[in-house]
Every structure is written in structure tokens, then in C-alpha cells.
C-alpha positions in Angstrom: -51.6 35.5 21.0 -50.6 34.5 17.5 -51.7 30.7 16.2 -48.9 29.7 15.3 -44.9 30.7 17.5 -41.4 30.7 15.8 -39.3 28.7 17.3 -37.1 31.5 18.7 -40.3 32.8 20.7 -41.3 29.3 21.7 -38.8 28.7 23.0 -38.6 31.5 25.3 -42.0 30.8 26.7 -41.2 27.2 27.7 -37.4 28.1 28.7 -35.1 25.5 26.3 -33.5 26.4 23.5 -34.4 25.9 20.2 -32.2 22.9 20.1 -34.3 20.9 21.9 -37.5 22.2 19.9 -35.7 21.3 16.9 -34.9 17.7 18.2 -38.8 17.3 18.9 -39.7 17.8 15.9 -36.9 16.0 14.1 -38.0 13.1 16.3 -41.6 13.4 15.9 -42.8 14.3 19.1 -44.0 17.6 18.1 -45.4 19.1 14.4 -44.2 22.0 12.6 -44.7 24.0 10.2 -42.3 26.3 7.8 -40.0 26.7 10.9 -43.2 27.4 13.1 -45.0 25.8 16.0 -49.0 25.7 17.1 -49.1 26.5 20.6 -51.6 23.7 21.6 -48.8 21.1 20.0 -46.1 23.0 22.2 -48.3 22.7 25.4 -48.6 18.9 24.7 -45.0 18.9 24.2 -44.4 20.3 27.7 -47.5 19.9 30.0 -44.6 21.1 32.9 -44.7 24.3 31.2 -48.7 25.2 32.9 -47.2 25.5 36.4 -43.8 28.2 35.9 -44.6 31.4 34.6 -41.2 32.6 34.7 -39.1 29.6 33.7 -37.2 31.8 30.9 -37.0 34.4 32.3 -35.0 32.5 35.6 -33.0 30.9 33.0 -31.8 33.9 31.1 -30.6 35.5 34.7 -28.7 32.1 35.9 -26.8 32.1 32.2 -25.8 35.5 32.7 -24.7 35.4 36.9 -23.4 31.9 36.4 -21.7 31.5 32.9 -21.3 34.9 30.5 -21.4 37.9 33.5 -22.1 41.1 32.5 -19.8 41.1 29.4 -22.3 39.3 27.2 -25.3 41.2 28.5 -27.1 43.4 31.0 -31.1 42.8 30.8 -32.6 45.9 31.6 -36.3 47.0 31.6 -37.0 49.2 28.2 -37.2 53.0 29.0 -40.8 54.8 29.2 -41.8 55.0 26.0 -41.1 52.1 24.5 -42.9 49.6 27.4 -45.8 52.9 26.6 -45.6 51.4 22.9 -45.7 48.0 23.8 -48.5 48.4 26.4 -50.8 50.3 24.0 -50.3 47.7 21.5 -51.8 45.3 23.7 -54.1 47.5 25.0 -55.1 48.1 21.2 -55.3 44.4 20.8 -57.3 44.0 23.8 -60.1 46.8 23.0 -60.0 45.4 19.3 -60.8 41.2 20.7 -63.6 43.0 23.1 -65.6 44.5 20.6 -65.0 41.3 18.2 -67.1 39.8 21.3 -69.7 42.0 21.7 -70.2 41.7 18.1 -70.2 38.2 17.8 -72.9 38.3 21.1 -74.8 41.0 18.4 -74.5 38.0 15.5 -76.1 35.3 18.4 -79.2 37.6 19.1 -79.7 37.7 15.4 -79.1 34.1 14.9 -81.9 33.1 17.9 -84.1 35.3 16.4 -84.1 34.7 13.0 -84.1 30.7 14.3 -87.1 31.6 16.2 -88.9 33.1 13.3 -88.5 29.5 11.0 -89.4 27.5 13.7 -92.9 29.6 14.2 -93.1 28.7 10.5 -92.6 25.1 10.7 -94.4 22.0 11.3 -95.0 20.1 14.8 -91.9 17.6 14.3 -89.7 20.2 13.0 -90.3 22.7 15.2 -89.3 20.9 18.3 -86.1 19.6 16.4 -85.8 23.4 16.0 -86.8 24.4 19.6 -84.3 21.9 20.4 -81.4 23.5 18.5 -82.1 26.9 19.8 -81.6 25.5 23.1 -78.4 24.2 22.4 -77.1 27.3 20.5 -78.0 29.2 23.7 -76.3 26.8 26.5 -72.9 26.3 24.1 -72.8 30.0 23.8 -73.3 30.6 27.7 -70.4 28.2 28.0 -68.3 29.5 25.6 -68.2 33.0 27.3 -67.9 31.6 30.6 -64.4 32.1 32.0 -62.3 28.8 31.5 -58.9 27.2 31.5 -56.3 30.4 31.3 -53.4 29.1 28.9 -50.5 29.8 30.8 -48.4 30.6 27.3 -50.9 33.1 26.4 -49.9 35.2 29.6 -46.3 34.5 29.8 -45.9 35.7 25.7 -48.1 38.8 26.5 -45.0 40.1 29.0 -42.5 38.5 27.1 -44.3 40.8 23.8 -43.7 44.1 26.9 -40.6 43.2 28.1 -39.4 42.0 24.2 -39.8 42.9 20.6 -39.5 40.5 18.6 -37.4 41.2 15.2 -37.4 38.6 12.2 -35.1 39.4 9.4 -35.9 39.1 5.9 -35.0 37.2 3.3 -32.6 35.0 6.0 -35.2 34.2 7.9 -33.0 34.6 11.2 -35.3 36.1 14.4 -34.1 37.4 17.6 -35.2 39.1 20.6 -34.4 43.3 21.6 -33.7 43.2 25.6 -33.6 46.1 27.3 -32.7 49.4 25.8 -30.7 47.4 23.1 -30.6 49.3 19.1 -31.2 46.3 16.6 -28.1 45.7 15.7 -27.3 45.7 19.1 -30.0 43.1 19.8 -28.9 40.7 16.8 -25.4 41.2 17.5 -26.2 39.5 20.9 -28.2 37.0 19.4 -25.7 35.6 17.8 -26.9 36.9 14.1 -24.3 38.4 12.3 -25.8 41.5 10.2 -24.3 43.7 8.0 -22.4 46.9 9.7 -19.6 49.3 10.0 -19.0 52.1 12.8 -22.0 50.6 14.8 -21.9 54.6 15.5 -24.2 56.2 12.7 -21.4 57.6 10.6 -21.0 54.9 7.7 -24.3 54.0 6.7 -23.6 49.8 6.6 -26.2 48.7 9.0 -28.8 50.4 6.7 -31.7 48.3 6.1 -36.0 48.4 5.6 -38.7 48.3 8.2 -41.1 46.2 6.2 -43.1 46.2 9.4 -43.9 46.9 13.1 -43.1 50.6 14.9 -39.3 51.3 15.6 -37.7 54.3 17.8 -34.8 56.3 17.0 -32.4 56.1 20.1 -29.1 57.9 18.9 -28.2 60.9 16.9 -26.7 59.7 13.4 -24.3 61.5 11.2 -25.2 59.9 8.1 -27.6 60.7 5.9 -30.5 58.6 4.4 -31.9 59.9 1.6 -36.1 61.3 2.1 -36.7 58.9 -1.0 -35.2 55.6 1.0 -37.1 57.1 4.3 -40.5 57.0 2.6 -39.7 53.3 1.9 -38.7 52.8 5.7 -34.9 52.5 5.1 -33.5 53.0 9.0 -30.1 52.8 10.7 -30.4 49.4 12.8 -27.4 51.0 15.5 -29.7 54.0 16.1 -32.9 52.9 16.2 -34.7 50.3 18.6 -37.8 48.1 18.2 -40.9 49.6 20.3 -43.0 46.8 18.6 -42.5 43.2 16.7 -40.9 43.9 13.6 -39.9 42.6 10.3 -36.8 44.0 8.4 -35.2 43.5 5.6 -31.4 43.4 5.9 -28.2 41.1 4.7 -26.7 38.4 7.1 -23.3 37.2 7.0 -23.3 33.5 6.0 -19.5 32.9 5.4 -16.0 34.3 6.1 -16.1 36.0 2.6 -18.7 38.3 3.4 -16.3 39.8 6.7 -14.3 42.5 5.4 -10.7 42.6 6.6 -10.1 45.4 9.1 -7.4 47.5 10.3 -8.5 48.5 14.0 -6.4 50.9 16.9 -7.4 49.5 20.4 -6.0 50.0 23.3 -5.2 47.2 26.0 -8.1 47.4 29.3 -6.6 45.2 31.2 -4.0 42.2 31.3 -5.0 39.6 33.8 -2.8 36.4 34.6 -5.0 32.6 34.1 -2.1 30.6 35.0 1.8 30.8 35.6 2.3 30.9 32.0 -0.6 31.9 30.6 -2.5 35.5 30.5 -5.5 37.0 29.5 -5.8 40.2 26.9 -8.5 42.4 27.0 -8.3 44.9 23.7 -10.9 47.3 24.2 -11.5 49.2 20.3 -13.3 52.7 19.9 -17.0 53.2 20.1 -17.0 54.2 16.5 -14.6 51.1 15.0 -15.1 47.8 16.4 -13.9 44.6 14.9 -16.1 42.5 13.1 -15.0 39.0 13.1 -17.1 35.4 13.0 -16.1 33.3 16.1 -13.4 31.0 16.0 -11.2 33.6 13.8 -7.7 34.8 15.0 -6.3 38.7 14.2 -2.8 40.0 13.8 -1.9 41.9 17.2 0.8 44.7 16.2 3.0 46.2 19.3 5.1 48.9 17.5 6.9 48.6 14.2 8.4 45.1 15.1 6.6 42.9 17.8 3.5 40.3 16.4 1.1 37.7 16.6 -1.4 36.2 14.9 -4.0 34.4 17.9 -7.0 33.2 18.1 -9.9 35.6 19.0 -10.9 34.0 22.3 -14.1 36.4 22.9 -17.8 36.6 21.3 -18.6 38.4 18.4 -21.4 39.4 20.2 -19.2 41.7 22.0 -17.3 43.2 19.1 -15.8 46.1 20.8 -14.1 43.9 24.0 -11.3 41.5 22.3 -10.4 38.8 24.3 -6.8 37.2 23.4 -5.0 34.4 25.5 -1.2 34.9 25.4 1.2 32.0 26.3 4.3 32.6 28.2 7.3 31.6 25.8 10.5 32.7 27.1 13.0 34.1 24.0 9.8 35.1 22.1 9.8 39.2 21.8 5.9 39.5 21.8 5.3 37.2 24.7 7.9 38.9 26.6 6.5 42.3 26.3 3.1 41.2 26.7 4.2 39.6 30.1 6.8 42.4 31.5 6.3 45.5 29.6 2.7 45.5 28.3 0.7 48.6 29.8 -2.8 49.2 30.6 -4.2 52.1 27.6 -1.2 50.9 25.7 -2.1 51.0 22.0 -2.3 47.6 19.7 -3.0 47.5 16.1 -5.8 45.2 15.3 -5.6 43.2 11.6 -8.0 40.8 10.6 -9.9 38.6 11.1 -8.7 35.4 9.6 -9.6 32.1 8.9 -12.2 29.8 8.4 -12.2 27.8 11.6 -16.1 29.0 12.1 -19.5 27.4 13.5 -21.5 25.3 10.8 -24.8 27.4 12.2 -27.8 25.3 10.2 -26.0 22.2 11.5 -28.7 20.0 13.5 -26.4 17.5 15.3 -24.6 18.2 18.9 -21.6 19.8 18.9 -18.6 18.2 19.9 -15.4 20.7 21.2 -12.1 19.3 21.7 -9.5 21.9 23.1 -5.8 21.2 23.3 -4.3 23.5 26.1 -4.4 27.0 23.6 -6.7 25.5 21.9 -9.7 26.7 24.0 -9.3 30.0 22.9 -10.8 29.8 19.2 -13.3 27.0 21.4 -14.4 29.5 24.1 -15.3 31.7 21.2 -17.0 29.3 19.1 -19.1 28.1 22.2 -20.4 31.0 23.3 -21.5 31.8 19.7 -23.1 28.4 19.9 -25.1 29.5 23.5 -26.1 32.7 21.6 -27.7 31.2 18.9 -29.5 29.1 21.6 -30.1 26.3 18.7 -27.3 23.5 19.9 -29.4 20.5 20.8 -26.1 19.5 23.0 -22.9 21.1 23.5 -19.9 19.0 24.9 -16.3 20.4 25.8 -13.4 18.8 26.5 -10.2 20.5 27.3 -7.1 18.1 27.2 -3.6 19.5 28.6 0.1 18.6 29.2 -0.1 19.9 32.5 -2.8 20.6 35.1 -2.0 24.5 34.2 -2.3 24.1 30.3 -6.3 23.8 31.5 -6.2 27.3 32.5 -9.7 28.2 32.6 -11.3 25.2 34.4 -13.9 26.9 36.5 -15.3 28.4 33.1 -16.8 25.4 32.2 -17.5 24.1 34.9 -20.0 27.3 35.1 -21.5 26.8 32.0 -22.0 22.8 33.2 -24.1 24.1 35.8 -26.1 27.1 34.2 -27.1 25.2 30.9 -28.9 21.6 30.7 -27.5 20.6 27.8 -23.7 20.9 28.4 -21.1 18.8 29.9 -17.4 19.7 29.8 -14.4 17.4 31.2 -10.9 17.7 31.8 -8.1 15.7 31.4 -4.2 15.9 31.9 -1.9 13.9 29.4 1.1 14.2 31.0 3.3 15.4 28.4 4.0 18.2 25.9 1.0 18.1 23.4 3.3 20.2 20.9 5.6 16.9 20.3 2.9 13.8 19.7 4.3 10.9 18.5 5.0 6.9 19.1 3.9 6.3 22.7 2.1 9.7 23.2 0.0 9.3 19.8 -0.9 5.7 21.2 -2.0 7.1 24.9 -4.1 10.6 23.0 -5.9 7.9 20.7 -7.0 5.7 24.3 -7.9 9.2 25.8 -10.1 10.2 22.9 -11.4 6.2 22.6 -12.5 7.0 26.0 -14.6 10.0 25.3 -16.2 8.2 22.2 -17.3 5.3 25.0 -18.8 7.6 26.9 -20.6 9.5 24.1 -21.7 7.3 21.7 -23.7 9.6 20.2 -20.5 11.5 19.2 -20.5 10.0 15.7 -23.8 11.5 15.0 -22.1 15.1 15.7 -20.1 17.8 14.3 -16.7 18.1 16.0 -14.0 20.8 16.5 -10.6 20.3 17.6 -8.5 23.3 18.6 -4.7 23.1 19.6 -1.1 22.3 18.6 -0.7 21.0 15.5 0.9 17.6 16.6 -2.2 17.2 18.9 -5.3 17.8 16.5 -3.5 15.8 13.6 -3.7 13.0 15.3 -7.2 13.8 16.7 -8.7 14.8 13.2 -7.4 11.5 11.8 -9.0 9.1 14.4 -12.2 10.9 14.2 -11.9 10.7 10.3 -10.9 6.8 11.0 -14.0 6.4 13.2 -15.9 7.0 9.5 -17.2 10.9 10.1 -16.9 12.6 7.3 -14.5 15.8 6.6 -17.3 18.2 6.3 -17.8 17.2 9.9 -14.7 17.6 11.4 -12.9 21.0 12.0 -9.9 22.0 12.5 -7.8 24.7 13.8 -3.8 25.0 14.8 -2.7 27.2 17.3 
């Protein structure tokens, strides 16, 4: 086991997220170094974590049955070959620390003897003191080979190392885990990491980057063509290839809405599933070999025809770039929600454009995250959050969904599931009573006592990054009283919907 763990794998062997890691450290209770931990420091950090051995592993599966499903991801054991890989790596490692032993047992005989020999050549008083010394060497060395306290980390990151490669991505600096049978891309994509790519298919070449080290697999035929020069410097397709060992690879990461191109996608409608009396659920499902890249918290242009579109919210993960999730609202008299809700069929075709906007996660943010959704509003939220739970590196998340109605909260037991799956997130409802589209006199008064309540109750909240999502009228007067509170704009984000 390696001296020193990233975070990302650390935190995987204790079972929190590298938010709470991170709040350690900023806090002092635990040392670091260049993003890094020592495992004896993370051991004193969590003495709890000597009794579980599969503490992450339970967590991983309640997040998925509880909170995400099987949309977000199915763990699977790796095929054959690659748990062969990962077992003879071990194996390799083992055979290699056993004859490091037996040598160093070689180096002790020498060392006795050649002690020995000076003390035969020494004087009375010194060769006791020597006699003496021998003695030691021998009863520290019996002790150090005798079998001792079994570091409960060193055997839980030995399966996570068969069950897991780890990937680290250079020069970002961004690391990730590959479950299953996942490619790369595939593994960053769920991981929240948002690298450079196309087709996802093999055909277009974007997701071409270098293996600067560890032992990758190729998993999937690939049309396009990598040149023998780039192959001799380990230049790979990350969607075809899979990691059968810890690697390091050189590839671009997304750090800004600029570096998403805009995207002209045909998908074709999976299913259409009602969340309320006026509200209703659209699944977009694009082809295997053009998904949509988007950052979460973006909207797209829907097209139905020549003449019916929308621009809404993107209300899915970009983890999951080829299932588009869109919440539609009921507006009688409005041509697209009316076909949508009376004419809309299942393998009906709808043009994709996008993505849009800049309403997007601040990622190397440190603070808790703060989401305020106004009815609509939690569909560029859901999408954030779950991006937030991918990254794993929140210290806290809150939600709070606000609505006119008891039905304008249209997705209640949602977060109520991630409530109970994840230990650092609380959500809350609450029901205004009145059309959050039109917020003014009276109704700005009663919003600004709801959200003073909130702030009583998380005090903290001025030492976080917040989000508002929702009709205009409603986050105006949000963003303003968190802006009067004294947090600054950089801070506070906002999207209309």
C-alpha cells in the first residue's frame, strides 16, 4: 500500500466524501500534503474506520438503491481479464515485498556476523557493550518479523485496487475511480469529471489522449484511426479502452462553459411520465454515437417540428449524457406544452440544440452548498446536485424547494431519498401559498421571512455558496436578500426559469 493516498482513494477506504477530508484538513485535524494524505494521519482521523471493512463499499450500494437508481450507475464486477490483471499485479507486488524480506533477513546474518567479528577484536568493556548490542539487534529483528497489528486500510485498498483502477488525469490533477466494466471516459464521465469527447463511439477521435502510465485494455472496436507514431507514445481512445491497472493519463478537462461546443442532436422521446397534475417528466434518449455534452445546470432548445419550442433546463446528470431528462409544465394556450401533454409520442423525434448558459457548479469551491429551488426551479438544481454527489467533494449539501402550491413541489420523495442515503444532506419543503411568478408588496415581505427562517436555522449559510433556481419574480427577490445579508456576487447564482 502506497505511503501516501489521494484524497479520492482515501476517501473510499474510510467511506465519506472528500468533502469531509477536505474540511479536516482545512480545520486542522488532519495533515496533508500536495492534495495527498499519510495513511497513519487518516487512521488517527478515524479510529472507527479499524472495525468496518466494507463501509464504502455499503455506502456506494445505498446511494445507488436509495437516491440515483440504476440511471446513474450499475457496479458490476470487472470481466476475467481485467480482475486477472489486477490480481497479478498484486501478486507481483507480493512476490516482489517477499524476496525484499528474505533479503533484508540475508543483510541481518551479515550484519551479526560482521558485529561478531569486531567484538572478538575488542577490549573487555567494549565487547560486552557489543555483546549487548548484538543481542538487541537480534530480539528487535525477531519482533519485527513476528506477525502484528493488520492495518485494516491496507486490506480494504488491496480489493478496492481489484475491484477498482484508479485513473489520475494529467495536467488537471482530477482522479476518479473505473467500476465495473466501465471504458475511461465512461468512468470519468460518472465521476463527475468532464473530459474532452465527441461520438463516445470511436468514430471522431476527441477523447484521444496519453497513457503516461499503468496497463489499459481495449474493450470496443474503433473506427478511427490513431496514427503508429501517436501509438508508440501511448496515445489511446479513452471510450474504447478500459483501465486493467492504476493509471495516469494525460488528457484536457473542461473547466468552463466555453470549452462545451454547441450541439445539434436528433433524440427520440423514451418515455413521458406525469410528476404532478401539471407537471411531467421528459426523457430524451440520443443515439449511441451522438450524445449531448452539456455541464449541469445548462438548459437546451427542444424542437418538435418546424414550429413548436422550448428552451428548459437540463434536469438530468451529465454523467448520463445520452438519457436527457426535461421537466415540462402544463400551460394551457402554450403550443409546445400542449403537444407535449396530448400529442407527444413515445420514439417521437426531438431536435436537441445546445447547451446554454452559465448557471453551472463552482467545482474548486470549498464551502457547503446552498440550493434554493422555486417550483421549476429544481430542474437546473436536480442537475447541479447530482453533479455535486458525483464529484463526492461537497462538505454539505442543502436543498430547499419552495412552491405556490403543495404540487409546484413535484418531486418531494427525491429528496427526501437523498436525505436518507447521504450524511451530509438535508432538504426541506415549504409551500408559499401563492403564485411565485407574481412577487411583490405582501408576497416579497412573507418570501424574505421564509428565507430569514432558513438563514436561522443554518447559520452557517453565510459561509456558503448558494444557488437559486426559479421564476424570475421569485429569485430576484431571493438573490437580493442573500446579496443584503453581505455574500458576495461571486457567491450567489442565479438562474430564471
Amino acid at each position: 500500500m502506497e505511503h501516501l493516498l489521494s484524497l479520492s482513494r482515501a476517501a473510499r477506504l474510510i467511506g465519506v466524501t472528500r468533502g469531509a477530508l477536505q474540511k479536516k484538513i482545512q480545520n486542522g485535524e488532519m495533515p496533508s500534503f500536495d492534495g495527498t494524505v499519510k495513511v497513519e494521519d487518516l487512521l488517527a482521523a478515524y479510529p472507527d474506520a479499524q472495525l468496518e471493512n466494507n463501509i464504502e463499499f455499503d455506502r456506494v450500494r445505498h446511494i445507488k438503491e436509495r437516491a440515483f437508481g440504476k440511471r446513474v450507475f450499475e457496479r458490476a464486477l470487472p470481466e476475467a481479464e481485467v480482475l486477472a490483471a489486477r490480481v497479478t499485479e498484486l501478486s507481483t507486488e507480493l512476490a516482489n515485498s517477499q524476496t525484499q524480506v528474505r533479503q533484508f533477513n540475508v543483510l541481518l546474518d551479515r550484519l551479526r556476523n560482521r558485529l561478531g567479528e569486531i567484538e572478538g577484536q575488542c577490549k573487555d568493556e567494549m565487547k560486552s557493550a557489543m555483546a549487548d548490542f548484538r543481542a538487541w539487534l537480534k530480539d528487535e529483528a525477531s519482533a519485527a518479523m513476528e506477525p502484528g497489528y493488520l492495518n485494516p486500510l491496507a486490506v480494504r485498498d488491496s480489493i478496492l485496487r481489484v475491484m477498482a483502477a484508479h485513473v489520475r488525469v494529467l495536467p488537471s490533477g482530477h482522479d476518479f475511480f473505473i467500476d465495473g466494466q466501465d471504458s475511461i471516459l465512461e468512468g470519468a464521465l460518472r465521476a463527475g469529471i468532464p473530459l474532452n469527447y465527441g461520438c463516445s463511439n470511436g468514430n471522431c477521435g476527441l477523447c484521444k489522449a496519453k497513457v503516461v502510465s499503468g496497463q489499459i485494455k481495449k474493450i470496443r472496436h474503433h473506427d478511427y484511426v490513431i496514427s503508429e507514431t501517436q501509438q508508440s507514445q501511448g496515445y489511446v481512445l479513452l471510450c474504447s479502452n478500459t483501465a486493467m491497472t492504476d493509471v495516469e493519463i494525460e488528457a484536457p478537462v473542461a473547466g468552463s462553459v466555453q470549452d462545451i461546443p454547441f450541439q445539434q442532436i436528433s433524440a427520440k422521446v423514451k418515455a413521458i411520465e406525469p410528476l404532478s397534475h401539471n407537471m411531467a417528466l421528459l426523457h430524451l434518449q440520443t443515439p449511441r454515437t451522438s450524445r449531448l455534452r452539456f455541464l449541469a445546470g445548462q438548459y437546451a432548445t427542444l424542437q418538435l417540428g418546424k414550429s413548436l419550442s422550448a428552451d428548459l433546463p437540463i434536469a438530468s446528470c451529465p454523467c448520463d449524457d445520452r438519457n436527457l431528462h426535461f421537466h415540462v409544465r402544463r400551460l394551457p394556450g402554450n403550443l409546445f406544452s400542449d403537444y407535449v401533454f396530448n400529442q407527444l409520442k413515445r420514439n417521437e423525434v426531438v431536435d436537441v440544440e445546445g447547451p446554454q448558459g452559465e448557471f453551472i457548479l463552482q467545482e474548486k469551491s470549498p464551502r457547503p452548498l446552498y440550493f434554493i429551488a422555486f417550483d421549476t426551479g429544481f430542474a437546473p438544481i436536480k442537475s447541479l446536485i447530482e453533479h455535486a454527489m458525483s464529484l463526492d467533494a461537497a462538505e454539505a449539501i442543502h436543498l430547499y424547494w419552495i412552491g405556490s402550491d403543495v404540487d409546484s413541489i413535484y418531486m418531494p420523495n427525491m429528496g427526501r431519498a437523498w436525505a436518507d442515503a447521504l450524511d451530509n444532506f438535508s432538504f426541506s419543503s415549504r409551500v408559499t401559498g401563492y403564485d411565485l411568478r407574481a412577487v411583490s408588496g405582501k408576497r416579497e415581505t412573507n418570501l424574505r421571512a421564509m428565507l430569514e427562517e432558513i438563514i436561522e436555522g443554518r447559520p452557517d449559510l453565510r459561509a456558503g455558496d448558494v444557488y437559486l433556481a426559479g421564476p424570475e419574480s421569485a429569485v430576484m427577490v431571493a438573490e437580493n436578500f442573500f446579496l443584503g445579508l453581505g455574500l458576495p456576487k461571486s457567491r450567489v447564482f442565479s438562474s430564471l426559469v
